[in-house]
C-alpha positions in Angstrom: 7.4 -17.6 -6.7 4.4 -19.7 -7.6 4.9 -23.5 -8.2 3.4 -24.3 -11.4 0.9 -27.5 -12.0 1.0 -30.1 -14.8 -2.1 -29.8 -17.0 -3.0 -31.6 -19.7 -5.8 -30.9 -22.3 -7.5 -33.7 -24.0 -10.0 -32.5 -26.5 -12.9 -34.0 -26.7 -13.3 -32.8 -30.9 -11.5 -30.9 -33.0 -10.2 -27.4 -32.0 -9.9 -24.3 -33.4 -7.1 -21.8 -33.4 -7.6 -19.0 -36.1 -5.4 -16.4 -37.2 -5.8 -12.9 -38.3 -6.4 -14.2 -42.3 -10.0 -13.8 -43.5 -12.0 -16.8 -43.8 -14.2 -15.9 -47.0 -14.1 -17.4 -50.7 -11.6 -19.7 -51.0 -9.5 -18.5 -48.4 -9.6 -21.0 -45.3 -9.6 -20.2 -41.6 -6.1 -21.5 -40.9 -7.0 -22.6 -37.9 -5.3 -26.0 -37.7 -1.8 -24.1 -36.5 -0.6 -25.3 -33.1 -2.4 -22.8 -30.8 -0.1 -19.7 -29.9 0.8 -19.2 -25.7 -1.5 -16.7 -24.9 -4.8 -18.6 -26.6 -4.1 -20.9 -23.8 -3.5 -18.9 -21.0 -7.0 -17.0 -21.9 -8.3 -20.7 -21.8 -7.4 -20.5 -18.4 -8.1 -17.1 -17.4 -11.8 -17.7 -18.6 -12.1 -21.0 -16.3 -11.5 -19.0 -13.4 -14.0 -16.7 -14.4 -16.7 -19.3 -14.6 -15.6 -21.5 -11.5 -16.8 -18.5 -9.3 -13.3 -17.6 -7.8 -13.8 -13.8 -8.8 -15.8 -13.0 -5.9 -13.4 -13.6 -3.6 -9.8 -12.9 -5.9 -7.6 -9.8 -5.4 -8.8 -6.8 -7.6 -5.9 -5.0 -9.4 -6.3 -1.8 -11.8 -6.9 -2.1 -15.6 -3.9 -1.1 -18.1 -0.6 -1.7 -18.7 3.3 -0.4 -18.5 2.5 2.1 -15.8 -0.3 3.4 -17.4 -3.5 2.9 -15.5 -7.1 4.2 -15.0 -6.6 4.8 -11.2 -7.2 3.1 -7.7 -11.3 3.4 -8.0 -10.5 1.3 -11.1 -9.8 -2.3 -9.9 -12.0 -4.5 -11.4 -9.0 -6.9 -12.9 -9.0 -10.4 -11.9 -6.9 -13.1 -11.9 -3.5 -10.8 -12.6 -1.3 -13.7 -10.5 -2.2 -16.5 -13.7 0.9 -17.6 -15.3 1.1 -20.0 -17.9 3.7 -22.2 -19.7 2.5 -24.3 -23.4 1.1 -26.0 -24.4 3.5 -28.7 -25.7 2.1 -31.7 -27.5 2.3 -35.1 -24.8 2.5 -38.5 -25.8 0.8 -40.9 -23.4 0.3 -38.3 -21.4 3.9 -38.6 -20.4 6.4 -37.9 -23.2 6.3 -34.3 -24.0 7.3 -32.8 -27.0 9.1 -29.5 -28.0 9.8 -27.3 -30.9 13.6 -28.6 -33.3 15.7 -25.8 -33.3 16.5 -24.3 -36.3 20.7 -25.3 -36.4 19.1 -29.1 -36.9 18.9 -29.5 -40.5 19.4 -33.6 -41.0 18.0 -36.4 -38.7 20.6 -36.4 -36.1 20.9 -34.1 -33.3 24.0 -32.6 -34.2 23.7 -28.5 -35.7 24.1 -29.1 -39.2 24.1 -24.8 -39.3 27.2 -22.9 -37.7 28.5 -19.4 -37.3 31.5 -18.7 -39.7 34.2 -17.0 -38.3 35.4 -15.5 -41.2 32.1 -14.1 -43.0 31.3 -11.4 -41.6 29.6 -8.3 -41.9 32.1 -7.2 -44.7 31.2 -10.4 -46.9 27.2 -10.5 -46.1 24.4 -8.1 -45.6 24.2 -8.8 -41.7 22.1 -6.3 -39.9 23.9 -5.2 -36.8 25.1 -5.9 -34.4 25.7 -9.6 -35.9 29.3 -10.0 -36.9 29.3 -13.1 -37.8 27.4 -15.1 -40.6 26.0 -18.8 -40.1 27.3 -21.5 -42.5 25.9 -25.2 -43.7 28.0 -28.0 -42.7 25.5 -30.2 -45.4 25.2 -29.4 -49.5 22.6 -27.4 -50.3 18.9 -29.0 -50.5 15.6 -28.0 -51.0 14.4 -31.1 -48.3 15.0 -31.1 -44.6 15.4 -34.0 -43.2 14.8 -32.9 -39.5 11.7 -33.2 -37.5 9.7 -30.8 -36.6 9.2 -32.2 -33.1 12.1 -33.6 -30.4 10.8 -35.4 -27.4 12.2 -34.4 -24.1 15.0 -36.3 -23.8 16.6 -36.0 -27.3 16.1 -32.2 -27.0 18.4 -32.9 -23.6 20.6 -34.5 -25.5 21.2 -32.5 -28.0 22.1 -29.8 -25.2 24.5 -32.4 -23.9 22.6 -32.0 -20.6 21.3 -35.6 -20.5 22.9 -38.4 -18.9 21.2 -41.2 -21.0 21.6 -40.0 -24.4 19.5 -40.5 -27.1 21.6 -42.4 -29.9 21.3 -40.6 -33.2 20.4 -43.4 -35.1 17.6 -44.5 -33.1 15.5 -41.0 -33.1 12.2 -43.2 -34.0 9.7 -41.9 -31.0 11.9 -39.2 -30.4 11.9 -36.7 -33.7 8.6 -36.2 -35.0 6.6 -34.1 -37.9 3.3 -32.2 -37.3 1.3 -35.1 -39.1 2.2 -37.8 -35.9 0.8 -35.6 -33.9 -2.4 -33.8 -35.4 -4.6 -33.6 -38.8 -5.9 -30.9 -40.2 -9.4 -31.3 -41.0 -11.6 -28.9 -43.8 -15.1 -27.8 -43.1 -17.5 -25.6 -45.1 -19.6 -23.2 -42.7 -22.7 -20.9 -42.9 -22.5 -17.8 -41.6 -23.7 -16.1 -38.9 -25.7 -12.7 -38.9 -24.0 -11.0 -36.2 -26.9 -8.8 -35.4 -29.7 -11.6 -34.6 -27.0 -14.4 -33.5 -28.5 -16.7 -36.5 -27.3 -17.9 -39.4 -27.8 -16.0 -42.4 -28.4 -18.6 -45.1 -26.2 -16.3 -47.8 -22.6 -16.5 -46.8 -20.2 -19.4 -46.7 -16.7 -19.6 -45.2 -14.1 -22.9 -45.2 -12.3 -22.9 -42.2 -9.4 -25.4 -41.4 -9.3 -27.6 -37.9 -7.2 -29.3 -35.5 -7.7 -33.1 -34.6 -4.9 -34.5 -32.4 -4.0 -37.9 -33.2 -5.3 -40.9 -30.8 -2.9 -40.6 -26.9 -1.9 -37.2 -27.8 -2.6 -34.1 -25.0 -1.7 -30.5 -24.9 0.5 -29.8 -22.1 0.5 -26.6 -20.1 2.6 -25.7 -16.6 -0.1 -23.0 -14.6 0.2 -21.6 -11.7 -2.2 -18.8 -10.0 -1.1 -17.7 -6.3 -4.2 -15.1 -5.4 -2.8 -13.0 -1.9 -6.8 -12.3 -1.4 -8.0 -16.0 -2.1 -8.3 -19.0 0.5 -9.8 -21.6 0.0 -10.2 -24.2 3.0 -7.7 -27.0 1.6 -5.9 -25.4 -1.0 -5.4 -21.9 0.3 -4.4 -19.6 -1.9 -3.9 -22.1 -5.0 -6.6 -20.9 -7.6 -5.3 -23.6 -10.2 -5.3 -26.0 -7.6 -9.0 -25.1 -6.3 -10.0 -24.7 -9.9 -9.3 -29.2 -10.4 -9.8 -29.5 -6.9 -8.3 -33.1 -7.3 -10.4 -33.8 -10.5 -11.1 -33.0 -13.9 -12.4 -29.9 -15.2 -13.4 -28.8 -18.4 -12.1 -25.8 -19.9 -12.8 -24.2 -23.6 -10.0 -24.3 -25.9 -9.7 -21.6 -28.8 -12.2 -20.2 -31.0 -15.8 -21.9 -31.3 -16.3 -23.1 -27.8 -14.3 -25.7 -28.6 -14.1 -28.2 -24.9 -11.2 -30.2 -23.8 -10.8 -32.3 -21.0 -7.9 -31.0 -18.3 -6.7 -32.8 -15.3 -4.2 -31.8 -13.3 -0.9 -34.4 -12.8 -0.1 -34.4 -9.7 3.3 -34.5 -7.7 5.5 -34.5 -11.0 8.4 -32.0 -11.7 8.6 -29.9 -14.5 8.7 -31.5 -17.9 10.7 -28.9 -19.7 13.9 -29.5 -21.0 17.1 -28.0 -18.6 19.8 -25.9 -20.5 23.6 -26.2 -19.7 24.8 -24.3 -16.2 28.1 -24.5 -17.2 30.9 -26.7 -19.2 30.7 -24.2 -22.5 33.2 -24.7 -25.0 35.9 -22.3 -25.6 37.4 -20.2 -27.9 40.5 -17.5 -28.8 39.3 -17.1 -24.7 36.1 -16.6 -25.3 33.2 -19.2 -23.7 30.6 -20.2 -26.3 27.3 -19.9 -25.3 24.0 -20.5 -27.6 20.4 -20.2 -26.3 17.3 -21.5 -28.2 13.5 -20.2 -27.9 11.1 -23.0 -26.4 7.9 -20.5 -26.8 7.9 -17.8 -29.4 8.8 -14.7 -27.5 8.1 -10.6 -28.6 10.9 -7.9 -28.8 8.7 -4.6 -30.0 10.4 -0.9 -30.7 11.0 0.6 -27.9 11.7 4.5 -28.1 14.2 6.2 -25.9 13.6 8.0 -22.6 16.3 9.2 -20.9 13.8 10.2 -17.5 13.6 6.6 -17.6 17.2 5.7 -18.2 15.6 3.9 -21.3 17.5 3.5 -24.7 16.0 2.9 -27.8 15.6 -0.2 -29.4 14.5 -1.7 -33.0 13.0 -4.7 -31.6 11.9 -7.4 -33.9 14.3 -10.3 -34.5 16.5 -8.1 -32.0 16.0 -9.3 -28.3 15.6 -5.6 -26.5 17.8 -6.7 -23.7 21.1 -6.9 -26.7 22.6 -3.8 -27.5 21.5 -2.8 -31.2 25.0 -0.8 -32.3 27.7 -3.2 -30.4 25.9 -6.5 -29.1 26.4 -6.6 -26.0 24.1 -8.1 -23.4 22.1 -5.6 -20.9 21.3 -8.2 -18.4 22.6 -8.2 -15.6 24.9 -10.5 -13.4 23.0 -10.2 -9.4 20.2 -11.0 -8.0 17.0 -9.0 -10.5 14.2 -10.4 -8.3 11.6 -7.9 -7.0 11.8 -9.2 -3.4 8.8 -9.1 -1.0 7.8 -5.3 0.6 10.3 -4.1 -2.1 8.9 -1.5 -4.0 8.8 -1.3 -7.9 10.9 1.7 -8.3 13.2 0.9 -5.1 13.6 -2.6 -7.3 14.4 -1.0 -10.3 17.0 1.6 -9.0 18.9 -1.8 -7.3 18.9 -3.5 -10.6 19.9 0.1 -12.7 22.8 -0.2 -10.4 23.9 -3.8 -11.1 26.8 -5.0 -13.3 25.8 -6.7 -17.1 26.7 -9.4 -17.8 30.3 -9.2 -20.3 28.9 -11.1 -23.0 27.6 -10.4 -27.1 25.8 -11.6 -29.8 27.4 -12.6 -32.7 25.1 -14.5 -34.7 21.6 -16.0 -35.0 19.2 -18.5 -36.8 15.9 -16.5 -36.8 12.7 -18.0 -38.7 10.1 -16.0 -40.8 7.8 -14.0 -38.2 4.7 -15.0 -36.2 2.0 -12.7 -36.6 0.3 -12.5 -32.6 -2.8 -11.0 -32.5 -6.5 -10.7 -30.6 -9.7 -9.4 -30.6 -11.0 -7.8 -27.4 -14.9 -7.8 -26.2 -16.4 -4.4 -25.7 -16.8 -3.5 -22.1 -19.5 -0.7 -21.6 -19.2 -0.6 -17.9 -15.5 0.3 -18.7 -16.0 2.6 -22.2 -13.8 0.4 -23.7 -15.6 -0.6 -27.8 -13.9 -3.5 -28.1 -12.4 -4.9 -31.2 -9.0 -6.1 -33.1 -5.9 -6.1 -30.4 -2.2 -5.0 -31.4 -0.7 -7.0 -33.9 2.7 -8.3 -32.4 5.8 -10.4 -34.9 7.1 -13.1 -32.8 10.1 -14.8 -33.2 9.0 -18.5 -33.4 10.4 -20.9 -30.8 13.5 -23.1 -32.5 15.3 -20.2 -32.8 18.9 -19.5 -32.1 21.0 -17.2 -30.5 25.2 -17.3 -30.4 26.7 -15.5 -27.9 30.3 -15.3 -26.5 31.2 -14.6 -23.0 34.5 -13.2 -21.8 35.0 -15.7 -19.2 33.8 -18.9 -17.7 32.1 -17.2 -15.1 29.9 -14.4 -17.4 29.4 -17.3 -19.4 27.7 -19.3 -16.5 26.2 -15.7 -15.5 24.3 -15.4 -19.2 23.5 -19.3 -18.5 21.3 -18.5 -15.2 20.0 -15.2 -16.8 18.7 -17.1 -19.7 17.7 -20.6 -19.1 14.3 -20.8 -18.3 15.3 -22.6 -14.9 18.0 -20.2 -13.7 20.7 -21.9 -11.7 17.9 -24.0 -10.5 18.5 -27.9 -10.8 15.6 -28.8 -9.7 12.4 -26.4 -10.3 9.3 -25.9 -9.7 8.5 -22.7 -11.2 9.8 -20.5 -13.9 12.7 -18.1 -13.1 13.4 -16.9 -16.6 11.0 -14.8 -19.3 13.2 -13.3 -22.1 10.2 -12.1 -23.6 9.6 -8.4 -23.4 6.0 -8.7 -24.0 3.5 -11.9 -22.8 6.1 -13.5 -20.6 3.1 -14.1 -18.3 1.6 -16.0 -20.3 4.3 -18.5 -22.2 6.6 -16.4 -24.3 10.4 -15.8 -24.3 11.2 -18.9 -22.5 14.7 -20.8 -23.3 17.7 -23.0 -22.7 21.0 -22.5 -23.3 23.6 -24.9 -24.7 27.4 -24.5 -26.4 28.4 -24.0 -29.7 31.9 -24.0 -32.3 32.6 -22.1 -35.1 32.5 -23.3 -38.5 35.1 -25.7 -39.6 38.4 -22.9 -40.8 39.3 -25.4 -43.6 35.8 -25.5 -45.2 34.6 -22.2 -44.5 32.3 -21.6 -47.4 28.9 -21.7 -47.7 27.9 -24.3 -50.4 
């Protein structure tokens, strides 16, 4: 696998990011948000494309999911980019990741726990869920958690840290969205999109992002190009593309520039999940996993040719059974190995055992709406124009599952922690996003869980 490189993005003015609301009247741009995965792993993809790499990268054919346009078609560049953030970085050291969603108060203990005894018979819980989540807290329209954790207190909230953060002195460690950046609101002309000028009749407001002063974006990217050599970095295109300096690279939606330098030599600044040591219960091991990046489950239809079953997607990750819960990854070794074909790979895998484990609750946030717009490409037919619109489960979200021993638990551990059963990586093993895992989405770490306290178990 590719080892992935440190980058950090320091803009040099405010950026951009704008969603798929209109930006006329008094409806603003929105585009203050914290940028989305795959806005920055186009960043990257169009840096490549201007360093001059192309001529000399591996060609591979347009489309997707088996559907392509035929050999004579390879005109694709760049497929090996992979691409991890960005996460806000303090210093350019302390980085930063998104609370998750059992955190209600300003410790780092879940606030928000499954309770055993409502169930599906006492709530409206879609399946397969069975059981519901209760607050340890009274009821209150204010949150008291942070919207941020650093590093370190996200570590120790997994209990995976060996110098703990204590949870009275969170100060530099929990933070809200206004430490880190402002929004800033402009009033804009627009532009004719005909003659490229402005038009002198129509007006937009549009929000924008200014980081606060020592703030960065962080990324992890790594691009491994077979066809590509370069004579001291090889087959490195990230590497080439700093070649031991600074590079500029646009950032989001008006040609916005930031500054990105690669860090060199350091290991991977994401949070590690637990391997093992998951708290038990009636015999069953308690494991939880939590969305660092937003990830995208869509509906998949059956196909039985395919040994494909159908799938609701959604809030639903497509690799958890929909009727009875159970998880549909599976316990070997799922890594396409070289010379191995794609259907020889996928007939070892088909013939591997799950993993014995289930869902039985979650903490899932309102939707992200994901969406694009594409430039037309004459030489190719294609018009152009708005790209699927995907929901994404935001990052912070959790997941409750329960294993049937210690070892399936430790199984769904290195199945679903970003990491694997690595200790010490250097490149992502784990994308539990169905769609975009190439470029950020569905990673996660995994940590224990208990029920909700049997003498108060009633949701206030």
């Amino acid at each position: 696998m590719s080892t992935l490189h440190q980058i950090l993005l320091q803009p040099t003015d405010v950026l951009f990011f704008r969603d798929g609301r209109p930006m006329t009247g008094s409806l603003a741009g929105h585009g203050a948000a914290w940028p989305l995965p795959h806005v920055i792993n186009a960043a990257f993809h169009a840096a490549l494309h201007r360093s001059g790499f192309a001529k000399d990268a591996h060609s591979h054919r347009r489309g997707g999911r088996g559907v392509y346009a035929g050999d004579a078609e390879r005109d694709r560049k760049f497929g090996s980019l992979i691409t991890a953030g960005p996460f806000p970085v303090k210093d350019r050291q302390t980085w930063f990741f998104p609370r998750p969603q059992d955190l209600q108060d300003a410790t780092l203990q879940p606030t928000l726990l499954p309770a055993a005894s409502i169930g599906c018979a006492q709530s409206s819980l879609p399946h397969p869920l069975q059981c519901a989540v209760a607050n340890r807290r009274p009821t209150t329209k204010e949150s008291e958690a942070k919207a941020w954790l650093s590093r370190q207190a996200f570590e120790t909230y997994l209990g995976t840290t060996k110098s703990a953060v204590p949870a009275t002195q969170l100060s530099g460690h929990a933070l809200e969205d206004s430490d880190l950046f402002d929004c800033e609101h402009t009033i804009g002309i627009g532009i004719d999109p005909e003659t490229g000028s402005q038009d002198g009749q129509s007006l937009y407001s549009a929000h924008y992002l200014r980081l606060r002063d020592n703030w960065q974006l962080g990324v992890c990217a790594a691009a491994e190009d077979k066809a590509f050599s370069h004579p001291q970095h090889k087959n490195d295109l990230v590497q080439a593309l700093f070649n031991g300096g600074q590079h500029q690279i646009t950032v989001g939606g008006q040609q916005r520039i930031c500054s990105a330098a690669s860090v060199a030599g350091a290991a991977l600044p994401l949070p590690h999940g637990r391997a093992g040591d998951f708290r038990e219960h009636e015999g069953k091991f308690l494991v939880k996993w939590i969305l660092l990046t937003p990830a995208v489950w869509p509906t998949i239809a059956a196909d039985a040719e395919r040994h494909i079953n159908a799938q609701p997607g959604g809030w639903l990750p497509n690799w958890i059974d929909p009727q009875t819960g159970a998880v549909l990854l599976k316990a070997g070794d799922t890594t396409r190995h070289e010379r191995e074909s794609r259907e020889a790979w996928r007939q070892r895998v088909r013939q591997q055992v799950s993993i014995s484990a289930k869902l039985v609750a979650a903490i899932v946030p309102k939707p992200l709406v994901v969406s694009g717009w594409a430039l037309p490409d004459e030489a190719a037919g294609e018009l152009g124009g708005a790209q699927s619109v995907h929901l994404a489960v935001p990052a912070g979200a959790v997941y409750y599952l329960e294993a049937t021993t210690k070892t399936e638990a430790e199984n769904l551990a290195a199945a679903l922690n970003w990491h694997g059963r690595d200790n010490k990586p250097t490149t992502i093993k784990n994308r539990r996003s169905t769609l975009l895992g190439e470029k950020g989405y569905g990673l996660g770490v995994c940590g224990t869980w208990s029920f909700f306290p049997e003498a108060a178990n009633t949701i206030r």
